[in-house]
N, CA, C and O of each residue as an XYZ file, in Angstrom:
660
protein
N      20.006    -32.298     37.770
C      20.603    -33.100     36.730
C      19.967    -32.806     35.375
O      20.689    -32.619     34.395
N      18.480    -32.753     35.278
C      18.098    -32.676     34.449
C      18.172    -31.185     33.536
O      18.228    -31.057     32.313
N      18.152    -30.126     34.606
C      19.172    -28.864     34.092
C      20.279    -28.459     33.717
O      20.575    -27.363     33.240
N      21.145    -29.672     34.007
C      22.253    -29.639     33.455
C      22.627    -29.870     32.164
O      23.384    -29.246     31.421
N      21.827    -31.099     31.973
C      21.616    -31.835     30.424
C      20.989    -30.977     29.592
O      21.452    -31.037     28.453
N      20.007    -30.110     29.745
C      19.335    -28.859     29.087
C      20.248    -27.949     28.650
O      20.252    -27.392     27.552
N      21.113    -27.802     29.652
C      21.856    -26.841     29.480
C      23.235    -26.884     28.586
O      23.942    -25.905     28.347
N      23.458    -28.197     28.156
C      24.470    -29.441     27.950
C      24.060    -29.309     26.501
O      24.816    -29.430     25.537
N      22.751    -29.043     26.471
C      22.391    -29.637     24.967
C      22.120    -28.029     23.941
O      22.415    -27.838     22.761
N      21.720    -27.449     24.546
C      21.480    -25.715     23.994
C      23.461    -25.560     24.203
O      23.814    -24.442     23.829
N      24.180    -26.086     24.498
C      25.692    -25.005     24.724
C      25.926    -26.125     23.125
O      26.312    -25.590     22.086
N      25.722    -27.170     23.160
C      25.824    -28.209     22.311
C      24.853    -27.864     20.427
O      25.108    -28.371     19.335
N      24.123    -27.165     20.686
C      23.223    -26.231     19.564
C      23.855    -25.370     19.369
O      24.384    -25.390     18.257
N      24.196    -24.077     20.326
C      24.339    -22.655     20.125
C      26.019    -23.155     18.937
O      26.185    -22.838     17.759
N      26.928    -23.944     19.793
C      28.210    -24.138     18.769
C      28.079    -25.028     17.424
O      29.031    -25.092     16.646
N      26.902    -25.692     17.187
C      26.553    -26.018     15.923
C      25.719    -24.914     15.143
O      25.585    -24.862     13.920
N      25.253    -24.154     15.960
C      24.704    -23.042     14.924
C      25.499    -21.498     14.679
O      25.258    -20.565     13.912
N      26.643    -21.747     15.809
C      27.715    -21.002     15.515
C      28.746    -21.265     14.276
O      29.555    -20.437     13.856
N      28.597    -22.281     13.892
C      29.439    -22.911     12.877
C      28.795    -22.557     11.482
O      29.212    -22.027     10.452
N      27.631    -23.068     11.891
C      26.464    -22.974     10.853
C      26.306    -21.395     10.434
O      25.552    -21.267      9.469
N      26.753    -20.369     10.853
C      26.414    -18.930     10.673
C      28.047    -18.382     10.440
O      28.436    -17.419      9.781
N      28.585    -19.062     10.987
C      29.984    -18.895     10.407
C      30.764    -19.215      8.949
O      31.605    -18.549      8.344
N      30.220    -20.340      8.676
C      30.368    -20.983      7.022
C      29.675    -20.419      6.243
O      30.043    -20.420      5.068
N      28.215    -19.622      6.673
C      27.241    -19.127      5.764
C      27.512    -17.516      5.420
O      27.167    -16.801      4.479
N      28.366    -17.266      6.741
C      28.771    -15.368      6.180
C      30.264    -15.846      5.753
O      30.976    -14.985      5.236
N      30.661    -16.826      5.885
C      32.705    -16.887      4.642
C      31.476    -16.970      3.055
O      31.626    -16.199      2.106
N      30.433    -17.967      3.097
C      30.090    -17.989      1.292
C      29.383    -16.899      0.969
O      29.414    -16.610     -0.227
N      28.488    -15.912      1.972
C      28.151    -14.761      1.477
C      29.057    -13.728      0.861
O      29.030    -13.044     -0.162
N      29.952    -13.898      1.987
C      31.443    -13.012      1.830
C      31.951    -13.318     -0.016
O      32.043    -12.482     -0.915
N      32.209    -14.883     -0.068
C      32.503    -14.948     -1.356
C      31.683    -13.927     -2.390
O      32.189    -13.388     -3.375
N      30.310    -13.784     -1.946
C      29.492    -13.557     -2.978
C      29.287    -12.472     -3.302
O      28.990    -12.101     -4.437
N      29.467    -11.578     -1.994
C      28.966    -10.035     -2.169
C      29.130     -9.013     -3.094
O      28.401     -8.037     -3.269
N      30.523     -9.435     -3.878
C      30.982     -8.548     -4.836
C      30.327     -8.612     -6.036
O      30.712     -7.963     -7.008
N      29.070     -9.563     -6.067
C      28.689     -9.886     -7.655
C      27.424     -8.719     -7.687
O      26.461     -8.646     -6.924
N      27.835     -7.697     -9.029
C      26.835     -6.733     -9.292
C      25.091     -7.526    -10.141
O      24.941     -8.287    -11.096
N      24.233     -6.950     -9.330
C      23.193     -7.078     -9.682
C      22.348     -6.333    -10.661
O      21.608     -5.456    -10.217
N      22.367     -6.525    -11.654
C      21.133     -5.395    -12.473
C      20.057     -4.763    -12.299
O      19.664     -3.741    -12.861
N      19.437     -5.568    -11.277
C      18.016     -5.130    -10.755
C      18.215     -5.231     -9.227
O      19.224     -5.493     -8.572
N      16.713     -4.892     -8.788
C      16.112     -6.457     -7.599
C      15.611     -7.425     -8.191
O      14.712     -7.970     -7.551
N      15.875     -7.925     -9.320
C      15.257     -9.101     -9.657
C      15.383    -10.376     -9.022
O      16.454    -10.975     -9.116
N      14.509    -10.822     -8.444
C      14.741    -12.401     -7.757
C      15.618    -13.366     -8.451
O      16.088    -14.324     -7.836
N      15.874    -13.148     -9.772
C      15.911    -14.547    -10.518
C      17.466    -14.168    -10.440
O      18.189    -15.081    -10.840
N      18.297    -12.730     -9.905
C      19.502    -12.647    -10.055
C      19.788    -12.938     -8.874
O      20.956    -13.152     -9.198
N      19.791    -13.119     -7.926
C      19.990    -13.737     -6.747
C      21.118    -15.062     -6.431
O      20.820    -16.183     -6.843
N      22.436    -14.835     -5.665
C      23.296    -15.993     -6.091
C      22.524    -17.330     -5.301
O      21.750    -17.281     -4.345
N      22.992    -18.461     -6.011
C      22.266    -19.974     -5.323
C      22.812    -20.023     -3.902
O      24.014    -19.978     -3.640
N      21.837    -20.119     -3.011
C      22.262    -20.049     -0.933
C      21.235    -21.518     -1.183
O      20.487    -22.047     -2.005
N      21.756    -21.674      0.007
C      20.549    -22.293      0.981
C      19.828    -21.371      1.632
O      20.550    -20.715      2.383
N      18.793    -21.075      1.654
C      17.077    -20.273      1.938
C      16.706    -20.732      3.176
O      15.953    -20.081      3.899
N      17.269    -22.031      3.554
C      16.169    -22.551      4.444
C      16.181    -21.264      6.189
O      16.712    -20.158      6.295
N      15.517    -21.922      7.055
C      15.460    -21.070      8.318
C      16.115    -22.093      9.510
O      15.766    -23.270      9.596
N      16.717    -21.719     10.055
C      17.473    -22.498     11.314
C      16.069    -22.422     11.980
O      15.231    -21.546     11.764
N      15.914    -23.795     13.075
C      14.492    -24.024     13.654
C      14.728    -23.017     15.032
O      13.802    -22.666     15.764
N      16.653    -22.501     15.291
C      16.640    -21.996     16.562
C      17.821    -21.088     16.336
O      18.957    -21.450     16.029
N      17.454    -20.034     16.502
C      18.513    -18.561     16.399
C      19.274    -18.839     17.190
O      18.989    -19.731     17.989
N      20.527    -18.171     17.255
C      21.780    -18.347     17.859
C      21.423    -18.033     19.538
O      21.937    -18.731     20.412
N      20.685    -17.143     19.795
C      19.968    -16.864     21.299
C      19.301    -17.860     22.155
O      18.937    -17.739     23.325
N      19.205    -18.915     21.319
C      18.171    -19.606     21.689
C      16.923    -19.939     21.530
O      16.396    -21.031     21.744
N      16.261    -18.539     20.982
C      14.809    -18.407     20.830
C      14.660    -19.110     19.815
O      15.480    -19.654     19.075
N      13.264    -19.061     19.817
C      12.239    -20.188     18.508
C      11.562    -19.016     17.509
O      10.630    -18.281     17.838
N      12.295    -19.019     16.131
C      11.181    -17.717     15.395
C       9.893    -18.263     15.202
O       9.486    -19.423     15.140
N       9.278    -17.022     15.111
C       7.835    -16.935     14.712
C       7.432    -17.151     13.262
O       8.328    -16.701     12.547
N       6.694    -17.531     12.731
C       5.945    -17.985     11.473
C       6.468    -17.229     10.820
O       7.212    -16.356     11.268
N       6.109    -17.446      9.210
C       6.275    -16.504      8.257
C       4.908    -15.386      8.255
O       4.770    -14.170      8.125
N       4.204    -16.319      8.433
C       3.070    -16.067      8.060
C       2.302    -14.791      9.326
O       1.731    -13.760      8.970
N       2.448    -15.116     10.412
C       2.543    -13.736     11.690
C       3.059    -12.520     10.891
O       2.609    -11.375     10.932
N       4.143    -13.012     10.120
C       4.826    -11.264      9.708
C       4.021    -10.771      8.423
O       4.041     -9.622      7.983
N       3.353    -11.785      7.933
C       2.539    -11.304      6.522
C       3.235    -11.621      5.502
O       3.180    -11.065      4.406
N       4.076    -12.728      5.872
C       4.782    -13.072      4.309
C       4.655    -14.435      3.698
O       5.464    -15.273      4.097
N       3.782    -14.793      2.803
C       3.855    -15.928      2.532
C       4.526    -16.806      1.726
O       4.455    -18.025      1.569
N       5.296    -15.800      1.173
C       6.648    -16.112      0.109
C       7.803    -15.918      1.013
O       8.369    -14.828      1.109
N       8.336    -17.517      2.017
C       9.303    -16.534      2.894
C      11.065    -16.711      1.822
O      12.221    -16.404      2.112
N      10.558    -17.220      0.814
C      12.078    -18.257     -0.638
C      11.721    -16.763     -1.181
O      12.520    -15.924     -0.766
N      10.971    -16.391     -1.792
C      11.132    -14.709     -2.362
C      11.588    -14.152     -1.786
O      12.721    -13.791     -2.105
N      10.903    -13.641     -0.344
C      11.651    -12.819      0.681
C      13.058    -12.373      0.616
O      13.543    -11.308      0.236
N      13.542    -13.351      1.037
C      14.759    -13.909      0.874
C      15.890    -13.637     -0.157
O      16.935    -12.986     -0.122
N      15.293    -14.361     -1.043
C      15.788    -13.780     -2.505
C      15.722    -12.199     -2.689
O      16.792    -11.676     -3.000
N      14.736    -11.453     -2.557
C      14.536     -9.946     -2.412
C      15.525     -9.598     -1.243
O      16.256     -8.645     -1.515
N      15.719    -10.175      0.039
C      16.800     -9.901      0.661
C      18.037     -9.725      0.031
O      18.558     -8.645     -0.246
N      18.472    -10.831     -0.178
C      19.688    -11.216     -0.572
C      20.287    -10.010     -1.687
O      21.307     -9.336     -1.538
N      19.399     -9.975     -2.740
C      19.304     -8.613     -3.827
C      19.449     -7.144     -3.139
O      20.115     -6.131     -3.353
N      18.745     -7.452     -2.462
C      18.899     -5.823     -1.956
C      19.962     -5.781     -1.085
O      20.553     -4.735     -0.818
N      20.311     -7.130     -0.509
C      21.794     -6.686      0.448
C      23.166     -6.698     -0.414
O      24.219     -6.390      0.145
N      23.145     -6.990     -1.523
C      23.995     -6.858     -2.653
C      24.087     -5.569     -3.148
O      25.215     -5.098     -3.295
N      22.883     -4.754     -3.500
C      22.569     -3.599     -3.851
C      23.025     -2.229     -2.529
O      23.453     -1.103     -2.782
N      22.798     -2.724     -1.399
C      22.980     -1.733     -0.669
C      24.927     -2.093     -0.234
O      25.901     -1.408     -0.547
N      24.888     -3.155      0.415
C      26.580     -3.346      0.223
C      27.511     -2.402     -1.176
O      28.291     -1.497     -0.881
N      27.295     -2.743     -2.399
C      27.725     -1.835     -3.296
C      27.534     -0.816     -3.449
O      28.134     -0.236     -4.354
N      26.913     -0.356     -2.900
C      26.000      1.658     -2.750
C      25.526      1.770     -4.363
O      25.890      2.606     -5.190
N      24.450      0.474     -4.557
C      23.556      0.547     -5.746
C      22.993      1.284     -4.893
O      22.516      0.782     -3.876
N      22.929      2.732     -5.153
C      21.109      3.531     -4.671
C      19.992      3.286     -5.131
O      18.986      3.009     -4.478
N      20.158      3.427     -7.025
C      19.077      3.234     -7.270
C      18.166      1.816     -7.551
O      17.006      1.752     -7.960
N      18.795      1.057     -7.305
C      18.215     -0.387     -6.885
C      17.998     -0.285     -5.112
O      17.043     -0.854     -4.583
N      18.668      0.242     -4.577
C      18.045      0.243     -2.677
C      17.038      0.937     -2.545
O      16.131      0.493     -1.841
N      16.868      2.477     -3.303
C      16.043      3.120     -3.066
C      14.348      2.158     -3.741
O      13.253      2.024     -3.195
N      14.742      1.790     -4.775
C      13.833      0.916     -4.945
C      12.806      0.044     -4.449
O      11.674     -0.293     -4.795
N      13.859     -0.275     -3.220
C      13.218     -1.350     -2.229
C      12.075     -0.802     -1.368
O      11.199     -1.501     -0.860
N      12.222      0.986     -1.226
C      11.928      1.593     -0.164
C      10.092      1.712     -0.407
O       9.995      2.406     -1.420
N       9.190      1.484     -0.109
C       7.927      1.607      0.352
C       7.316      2.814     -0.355
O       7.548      3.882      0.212
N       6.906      2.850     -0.982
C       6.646      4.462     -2.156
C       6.134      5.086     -1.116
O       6.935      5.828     -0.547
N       4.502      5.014     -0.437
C       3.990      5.726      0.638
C       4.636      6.159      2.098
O       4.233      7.093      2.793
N       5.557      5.407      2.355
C       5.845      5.538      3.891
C       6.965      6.253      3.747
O       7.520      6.831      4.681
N       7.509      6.251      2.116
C       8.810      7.373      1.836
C       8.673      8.287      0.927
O       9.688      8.859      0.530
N       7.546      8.590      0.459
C       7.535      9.480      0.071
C       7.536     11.204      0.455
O       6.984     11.978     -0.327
N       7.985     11.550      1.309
C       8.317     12.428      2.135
C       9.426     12.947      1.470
O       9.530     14.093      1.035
N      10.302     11.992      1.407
C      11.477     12.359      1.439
C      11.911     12.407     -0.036
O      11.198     11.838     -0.862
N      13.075     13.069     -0.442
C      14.058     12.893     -1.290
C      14.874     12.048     -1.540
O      16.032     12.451     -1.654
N      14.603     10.536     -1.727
C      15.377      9.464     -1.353
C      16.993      9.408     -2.000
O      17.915      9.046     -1.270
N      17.136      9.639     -2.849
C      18.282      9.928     -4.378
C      19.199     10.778     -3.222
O      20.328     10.463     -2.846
N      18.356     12.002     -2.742
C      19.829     13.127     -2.804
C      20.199     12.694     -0.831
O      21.283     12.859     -0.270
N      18.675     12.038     -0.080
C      19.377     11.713      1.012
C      19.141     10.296      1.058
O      18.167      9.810      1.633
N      19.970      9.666      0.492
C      20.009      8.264      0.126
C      21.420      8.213      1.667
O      21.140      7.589      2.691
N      22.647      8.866      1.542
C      23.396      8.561      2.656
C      22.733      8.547      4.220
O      23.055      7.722      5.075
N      21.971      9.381      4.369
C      21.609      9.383      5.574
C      20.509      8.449      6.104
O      20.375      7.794      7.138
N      19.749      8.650      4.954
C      18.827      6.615      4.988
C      19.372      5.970      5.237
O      19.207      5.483      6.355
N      20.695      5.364      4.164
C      21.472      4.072      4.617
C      22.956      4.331      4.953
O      23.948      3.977      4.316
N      22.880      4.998      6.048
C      23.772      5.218      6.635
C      24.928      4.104      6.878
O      24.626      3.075      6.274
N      25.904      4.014      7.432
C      26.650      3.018      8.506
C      25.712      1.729      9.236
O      25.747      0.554      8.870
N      24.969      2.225     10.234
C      24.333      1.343     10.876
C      23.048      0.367     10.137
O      22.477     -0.628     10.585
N      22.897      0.979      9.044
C      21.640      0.733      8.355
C      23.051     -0.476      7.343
O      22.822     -1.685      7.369
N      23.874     -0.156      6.854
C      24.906     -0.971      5.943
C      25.342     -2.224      6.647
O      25.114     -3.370      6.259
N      26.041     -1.844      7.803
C      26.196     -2.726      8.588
C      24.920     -4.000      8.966
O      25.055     -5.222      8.900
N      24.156     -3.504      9.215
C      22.653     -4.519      9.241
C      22.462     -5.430      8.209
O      22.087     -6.590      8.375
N      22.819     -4.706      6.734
C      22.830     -5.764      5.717
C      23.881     -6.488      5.935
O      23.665     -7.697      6.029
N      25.386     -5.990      6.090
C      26.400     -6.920      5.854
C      26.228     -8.148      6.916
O      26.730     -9.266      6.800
N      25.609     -7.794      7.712
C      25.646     -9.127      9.305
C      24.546     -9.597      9.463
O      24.274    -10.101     10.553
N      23.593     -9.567      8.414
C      22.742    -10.124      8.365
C      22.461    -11.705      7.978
O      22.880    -12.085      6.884
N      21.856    -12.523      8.723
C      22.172    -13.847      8.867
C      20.662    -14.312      8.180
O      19.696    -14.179      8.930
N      20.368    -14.918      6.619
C      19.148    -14.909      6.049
C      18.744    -16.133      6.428
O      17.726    -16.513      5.850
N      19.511    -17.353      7.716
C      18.957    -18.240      8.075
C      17.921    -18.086      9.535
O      17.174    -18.860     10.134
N      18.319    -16.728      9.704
C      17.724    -15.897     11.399
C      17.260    -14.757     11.236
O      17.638    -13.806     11.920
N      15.928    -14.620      9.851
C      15.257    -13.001     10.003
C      14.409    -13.490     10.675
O      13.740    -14.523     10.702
N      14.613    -11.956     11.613
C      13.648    -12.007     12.837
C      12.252    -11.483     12.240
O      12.176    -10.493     11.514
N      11.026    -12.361     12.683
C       9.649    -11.658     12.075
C       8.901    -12.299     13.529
O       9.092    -13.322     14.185
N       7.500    -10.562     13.711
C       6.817    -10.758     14.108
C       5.590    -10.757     13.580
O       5.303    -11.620     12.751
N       4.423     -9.543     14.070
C       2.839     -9.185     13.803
C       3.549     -7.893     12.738
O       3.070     -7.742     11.614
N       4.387     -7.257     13.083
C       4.953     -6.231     12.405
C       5.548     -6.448     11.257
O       5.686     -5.641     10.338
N       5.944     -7.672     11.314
C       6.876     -7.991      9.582
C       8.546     -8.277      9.753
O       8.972     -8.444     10.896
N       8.935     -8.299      9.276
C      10.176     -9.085      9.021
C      11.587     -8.043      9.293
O      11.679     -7.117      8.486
N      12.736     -8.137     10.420
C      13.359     -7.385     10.124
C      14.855     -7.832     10.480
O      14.881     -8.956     10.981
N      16.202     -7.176     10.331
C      17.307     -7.300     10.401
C      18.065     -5.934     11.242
O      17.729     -4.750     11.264
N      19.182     -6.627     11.884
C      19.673     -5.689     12.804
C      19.038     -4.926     13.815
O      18.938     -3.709     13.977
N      18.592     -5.994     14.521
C      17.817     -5.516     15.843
C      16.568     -4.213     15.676
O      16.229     -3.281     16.405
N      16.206     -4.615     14.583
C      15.363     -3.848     14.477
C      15.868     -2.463     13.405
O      15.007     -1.659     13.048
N      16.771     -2.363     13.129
C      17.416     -1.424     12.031
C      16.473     -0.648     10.414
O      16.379      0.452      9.870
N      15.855     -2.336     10.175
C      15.455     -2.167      8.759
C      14.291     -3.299      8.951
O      14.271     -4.430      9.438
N      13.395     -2.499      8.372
C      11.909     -3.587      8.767
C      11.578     -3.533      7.327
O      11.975     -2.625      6.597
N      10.704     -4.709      6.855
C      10.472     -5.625      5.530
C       8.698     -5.920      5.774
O       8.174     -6.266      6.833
N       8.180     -5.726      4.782
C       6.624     -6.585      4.632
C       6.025     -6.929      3.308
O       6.255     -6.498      2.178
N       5.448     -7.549      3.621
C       5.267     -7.895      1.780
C       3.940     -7.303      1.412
O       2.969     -7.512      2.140
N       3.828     -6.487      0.196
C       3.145     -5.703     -0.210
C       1.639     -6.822     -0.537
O       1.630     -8.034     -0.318
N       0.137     -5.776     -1.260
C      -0.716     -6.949     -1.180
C      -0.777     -7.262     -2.574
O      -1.830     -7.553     -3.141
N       0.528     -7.198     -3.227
C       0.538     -7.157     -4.840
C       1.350     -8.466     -4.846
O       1.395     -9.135     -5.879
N       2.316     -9.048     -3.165
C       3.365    -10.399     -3.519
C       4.451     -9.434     -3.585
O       5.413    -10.187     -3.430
N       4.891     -8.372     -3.702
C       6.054     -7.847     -3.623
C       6.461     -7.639     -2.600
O       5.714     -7.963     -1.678
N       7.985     -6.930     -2.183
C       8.512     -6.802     -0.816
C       8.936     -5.360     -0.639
O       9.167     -4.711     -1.659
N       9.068     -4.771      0.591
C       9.776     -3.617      0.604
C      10.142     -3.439      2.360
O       9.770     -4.082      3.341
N      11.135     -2.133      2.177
C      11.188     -1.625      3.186
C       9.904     -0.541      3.662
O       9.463      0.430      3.046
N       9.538     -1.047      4.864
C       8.518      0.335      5.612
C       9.079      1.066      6.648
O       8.500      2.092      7.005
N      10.411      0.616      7.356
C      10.540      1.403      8.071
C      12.437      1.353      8.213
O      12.978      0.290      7.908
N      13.214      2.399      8.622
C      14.128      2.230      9.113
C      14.824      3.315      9.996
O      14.998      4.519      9.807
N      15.199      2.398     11.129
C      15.618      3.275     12.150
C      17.224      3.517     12.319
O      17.907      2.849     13.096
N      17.617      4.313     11.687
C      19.259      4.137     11.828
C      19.631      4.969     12.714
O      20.856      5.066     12.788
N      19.092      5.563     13.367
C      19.957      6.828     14.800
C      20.224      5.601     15.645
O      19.856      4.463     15.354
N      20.959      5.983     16.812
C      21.632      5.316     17.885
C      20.958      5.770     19.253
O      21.372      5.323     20.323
């Protein structure tokens, strides 16, 4: 009985937070088309920031603070900017985002497509900023697609991204 009611009450969550992630990507949707000048935080459209206490899976996220971020309202805001920036194929505001050391390898400008490929785009567009997943590793979106940490200056970036299949 008492598994039932457990079970009664998470089917009773998962469709309130289905709703809840449903209303929040129709007002992103509204929003996406608005061009950004920078990554500047302060251009960022007005959301609600906050964090759902329970991802659509069920699970319970982990701290901000486990992932190394103690600004998780910046974060966020730096999210939100850069998923504006990469949705529009701003490069040189995405490339921006990218980690100077961990990319400097590369030619980011001329292989900017193959960085943010499809799967890497897609990650921003379905990205749900009430359910970033963070561990010991830092903060990321799309199952692991595009990983986030905050620099020891308070800034944010990308360190890693895995877009092959």
């Amino acid at each position: 009985m008492k598994r039932n009611i457990f079970i009664l009450i998470l089917v009773i969550i998962t469709i309130i937070l289905g709703f809840k992630i449903w209303e929040h990507q129709n007002n992103l949707n509204s929003e996406k088309n608005i061009s950004n000048t920078s990554l500047n935080l302060k251009d960022t459209p007005s959301i609600d920031l906050s964090d759902d206490p329970v991802f659509i899976n069920g699970s319970i996220p982990s701290t901000w603070d486990i992932a190394g971020i103690t600004d998780p309202i910046g974060f966020k805001k730096f999210l939100i900017a850069l998923q504006i920036s990469v949705i529009n194929n701003n490069k040189d505001k995405a490339i921006s985002s990218l980690d100077v050391i961990k990319f400097a390898k590369y030619d980011t400008l001329n292989n900017y497509d193959k960085l943010f490929n499809k799967k890497v785009v897609d990650a921003f567009k379905n990205m749900n900023i009430h359910q970033i997943f963070r561990n010991y590793q830092g903060a990321m979106i799309g199952n692991g697609t595009v990983w986030f940490k905050q620099n020891s200056n308070g800034t944010f970036s990308i360190f890693a991204i895995n877009n092959t299949d």
